[in-house]
C-alpha positions as a Markdown table, in Angstrom:
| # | Residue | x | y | z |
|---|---|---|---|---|
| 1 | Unk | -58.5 | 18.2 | 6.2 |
| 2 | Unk | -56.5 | 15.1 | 6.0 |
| 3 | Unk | -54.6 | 16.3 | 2.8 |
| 4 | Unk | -53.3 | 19.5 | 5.3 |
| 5 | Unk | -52.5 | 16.7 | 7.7 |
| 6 | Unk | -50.4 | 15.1 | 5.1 |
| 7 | Unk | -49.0 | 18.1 | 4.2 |
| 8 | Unk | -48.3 | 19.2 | 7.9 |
| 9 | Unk | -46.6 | 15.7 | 8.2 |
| 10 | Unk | -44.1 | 15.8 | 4.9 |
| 11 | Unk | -42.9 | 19.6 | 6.0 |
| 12 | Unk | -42.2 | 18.1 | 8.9 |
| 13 | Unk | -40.2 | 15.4 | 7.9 |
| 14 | Unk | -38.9 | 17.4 | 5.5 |
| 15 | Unk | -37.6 | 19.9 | 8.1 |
| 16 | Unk | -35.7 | 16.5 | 10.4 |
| 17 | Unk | -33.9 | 15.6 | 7.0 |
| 18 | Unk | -32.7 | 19.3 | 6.5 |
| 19 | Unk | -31.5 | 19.9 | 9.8 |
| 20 | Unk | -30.0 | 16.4 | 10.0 |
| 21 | Unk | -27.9 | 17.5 | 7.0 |
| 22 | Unk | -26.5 | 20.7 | 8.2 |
| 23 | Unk | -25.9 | 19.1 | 11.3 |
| 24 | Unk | -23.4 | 16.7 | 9.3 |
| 25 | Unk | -22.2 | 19.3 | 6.9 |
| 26 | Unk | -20.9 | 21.0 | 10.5 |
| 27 | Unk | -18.2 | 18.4 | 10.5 |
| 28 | Unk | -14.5 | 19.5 | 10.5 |
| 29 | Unk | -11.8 | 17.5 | 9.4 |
| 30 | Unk | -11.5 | 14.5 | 7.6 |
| 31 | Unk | -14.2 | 11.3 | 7.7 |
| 32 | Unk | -11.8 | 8.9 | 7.1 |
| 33 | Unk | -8.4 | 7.2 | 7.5 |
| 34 | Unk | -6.7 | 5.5 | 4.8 |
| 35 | Unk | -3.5 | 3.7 | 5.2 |
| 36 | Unk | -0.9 | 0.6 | 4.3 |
| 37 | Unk | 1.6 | -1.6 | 5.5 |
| 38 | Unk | 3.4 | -4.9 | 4.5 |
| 39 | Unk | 3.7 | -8.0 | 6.4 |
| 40 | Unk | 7.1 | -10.0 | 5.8 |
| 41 | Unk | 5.6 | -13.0 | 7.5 |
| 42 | Unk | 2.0 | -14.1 | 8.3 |
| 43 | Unk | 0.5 | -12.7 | 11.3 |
| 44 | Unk | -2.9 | -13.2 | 13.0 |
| 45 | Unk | -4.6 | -10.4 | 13.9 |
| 46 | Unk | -7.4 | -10.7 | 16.2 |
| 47 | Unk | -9.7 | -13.3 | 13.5 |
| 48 | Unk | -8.0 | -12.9 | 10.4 |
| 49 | Unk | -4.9 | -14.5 | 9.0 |
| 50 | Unk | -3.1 | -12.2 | 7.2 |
| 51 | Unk | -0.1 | -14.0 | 4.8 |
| 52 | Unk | 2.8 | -12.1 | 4.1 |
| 53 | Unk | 1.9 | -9.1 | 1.4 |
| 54 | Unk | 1.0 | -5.9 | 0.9 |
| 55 | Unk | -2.6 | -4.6 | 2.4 |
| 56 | Unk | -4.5 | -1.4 | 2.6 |
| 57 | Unk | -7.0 | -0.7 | 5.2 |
| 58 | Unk | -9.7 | 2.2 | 6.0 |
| 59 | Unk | -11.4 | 3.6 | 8.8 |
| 60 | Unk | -14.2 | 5.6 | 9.6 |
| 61 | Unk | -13.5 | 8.3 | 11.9 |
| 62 | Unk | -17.2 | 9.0 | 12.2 |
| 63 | Unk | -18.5 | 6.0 | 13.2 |
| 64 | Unk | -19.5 | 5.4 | 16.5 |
| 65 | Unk | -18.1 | 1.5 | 16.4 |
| 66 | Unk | -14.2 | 2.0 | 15.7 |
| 67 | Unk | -13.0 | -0.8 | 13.5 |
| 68 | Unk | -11.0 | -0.6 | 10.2 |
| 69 | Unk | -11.4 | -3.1 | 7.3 |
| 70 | Unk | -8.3 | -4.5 | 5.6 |
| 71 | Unk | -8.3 | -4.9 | 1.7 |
| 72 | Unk | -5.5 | -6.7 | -0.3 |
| 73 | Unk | -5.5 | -5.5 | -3.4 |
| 74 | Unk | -9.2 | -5.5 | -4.2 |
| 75 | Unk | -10.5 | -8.4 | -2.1 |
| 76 | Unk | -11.7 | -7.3 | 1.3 |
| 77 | Unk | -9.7 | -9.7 | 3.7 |
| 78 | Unk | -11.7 | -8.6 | 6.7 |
| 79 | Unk | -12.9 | -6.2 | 9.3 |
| 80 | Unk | -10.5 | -5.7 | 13.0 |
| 81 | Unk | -12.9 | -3.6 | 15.7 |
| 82 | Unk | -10.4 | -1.8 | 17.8 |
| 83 | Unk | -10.0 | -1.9 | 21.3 |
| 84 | Unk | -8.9 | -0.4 | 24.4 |
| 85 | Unk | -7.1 | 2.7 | 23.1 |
| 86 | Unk | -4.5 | 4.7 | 24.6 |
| 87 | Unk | -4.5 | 8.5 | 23.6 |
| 88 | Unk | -1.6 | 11.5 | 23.6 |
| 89 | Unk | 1.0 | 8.9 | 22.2 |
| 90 | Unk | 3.8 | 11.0 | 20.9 |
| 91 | Unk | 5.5 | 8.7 | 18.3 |
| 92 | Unk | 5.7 | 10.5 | 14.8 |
| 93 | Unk | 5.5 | 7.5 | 12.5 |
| 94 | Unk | 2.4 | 4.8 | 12.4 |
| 95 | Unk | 3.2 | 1.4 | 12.9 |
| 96 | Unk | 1.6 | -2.0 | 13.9 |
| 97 | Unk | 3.7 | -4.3 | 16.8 |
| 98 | Unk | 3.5 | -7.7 | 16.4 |
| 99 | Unk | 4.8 | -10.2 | 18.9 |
| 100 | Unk | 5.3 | -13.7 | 18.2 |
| 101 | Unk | 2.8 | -13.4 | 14.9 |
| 102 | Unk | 0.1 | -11.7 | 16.4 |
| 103 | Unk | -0.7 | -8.1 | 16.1 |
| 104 | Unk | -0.7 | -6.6 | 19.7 |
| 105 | Unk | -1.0 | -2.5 | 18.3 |
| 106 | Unk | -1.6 | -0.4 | 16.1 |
| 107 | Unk | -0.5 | 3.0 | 16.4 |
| 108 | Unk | -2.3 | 5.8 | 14.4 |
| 109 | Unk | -0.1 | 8.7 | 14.5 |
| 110 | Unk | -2.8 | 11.4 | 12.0 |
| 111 | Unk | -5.1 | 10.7 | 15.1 |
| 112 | Unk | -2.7 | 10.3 | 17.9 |
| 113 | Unk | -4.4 | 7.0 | 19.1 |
| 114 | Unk | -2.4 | 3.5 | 20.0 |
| 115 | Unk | -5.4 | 0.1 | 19.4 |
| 116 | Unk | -4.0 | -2.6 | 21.5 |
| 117 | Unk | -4.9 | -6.0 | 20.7 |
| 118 | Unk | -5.4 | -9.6 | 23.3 |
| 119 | Unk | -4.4 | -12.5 | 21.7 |
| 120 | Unk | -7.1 | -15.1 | 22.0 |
| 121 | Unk | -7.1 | -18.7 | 23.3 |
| 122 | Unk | -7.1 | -20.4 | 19.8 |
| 123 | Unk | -4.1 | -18.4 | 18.6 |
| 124 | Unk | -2.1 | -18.7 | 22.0 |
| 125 | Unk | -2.5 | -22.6 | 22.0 |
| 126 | Unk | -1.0 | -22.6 | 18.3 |
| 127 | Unk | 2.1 | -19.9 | 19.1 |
| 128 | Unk | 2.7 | -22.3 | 22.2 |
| 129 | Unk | 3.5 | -25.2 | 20.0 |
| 130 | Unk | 5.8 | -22.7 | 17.6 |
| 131 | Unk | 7.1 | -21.3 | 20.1 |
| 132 | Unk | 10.4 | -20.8 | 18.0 |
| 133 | Unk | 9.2 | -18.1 | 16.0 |
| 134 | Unk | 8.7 | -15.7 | 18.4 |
| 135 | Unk | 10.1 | -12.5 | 18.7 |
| 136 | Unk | 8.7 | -8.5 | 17.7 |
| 137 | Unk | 8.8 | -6.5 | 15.3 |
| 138 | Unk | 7.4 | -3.0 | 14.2 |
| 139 | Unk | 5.9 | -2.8 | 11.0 |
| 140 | Unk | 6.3 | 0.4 | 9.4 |
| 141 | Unk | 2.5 | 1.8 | 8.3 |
| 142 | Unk | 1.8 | 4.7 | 5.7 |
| 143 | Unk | -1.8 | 6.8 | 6.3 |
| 144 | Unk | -2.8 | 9.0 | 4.2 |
């Protein structure tokens, strides 16, 4: 009797894995977003201090919490969760906007989605008293 209870109970976890993995196999289009870009300068971007360089980053389009993580060459640098969006944007080319060192968007153009970015109280105290490096720019960024 309790070995057919058992039994009853591994068939029927069995059957939640199963249909859990068709139901992720049902899935079109890609899982993931790859991408690069290059800073000339250093920028802050949300937390993190990026220096000037290369960096790749990735993000999972599945996942409920939308963030990418940043990598410079094999180091993980950090983690960005992305905010607000803004949907239907029609520029062709991805690209980040920074304004006065501090990233303020990322456009996405694969997904058609623009992440803007508030620039905290920390970083606006220290771009008040460098206040002559200011200005924007639009870094070009390559997705894959």
């Amino acid at each position: 009797m309790q070995s057919i209870r058992k039994t009853s109970m591994l068939l029927g976890i069995a059957s939640i894995f199963v249909a859990a993995g068709s139901l992720g196999a049902a899935e079109v289009g890609p899982s993931e977003l790859a991408g690069s870009f290059t800073l000339p300068s250093q920028v802050y971007w949300q937390r993190a201090v990026l220096p000037a360089g290369t960096y790749a980053f990735t993000m999972d389009l599945v996942d409920a919490w939308e963030r990418i993580t940043i990598t410079k060459g094999t180091k993980m640098i950090g983690f960005v969760v992305l905010q607000a969006s803004g949907d239907g944007n029609t520029h062709d080319q991805s690209s980040l906007r920074i304004v006065n060192q501090q990233v303020r968007a990322l456009h996405l153009a694969p997904i058609g989605k623009t992440y803007y970015f508030a620039t905290g109280k920390k970083q606006r105290e220290m771009l008040a008293r460098n206040i002559n490096r200011s200005g924007v720019a639009l870094i070009p960024v390559s997705t894959k």
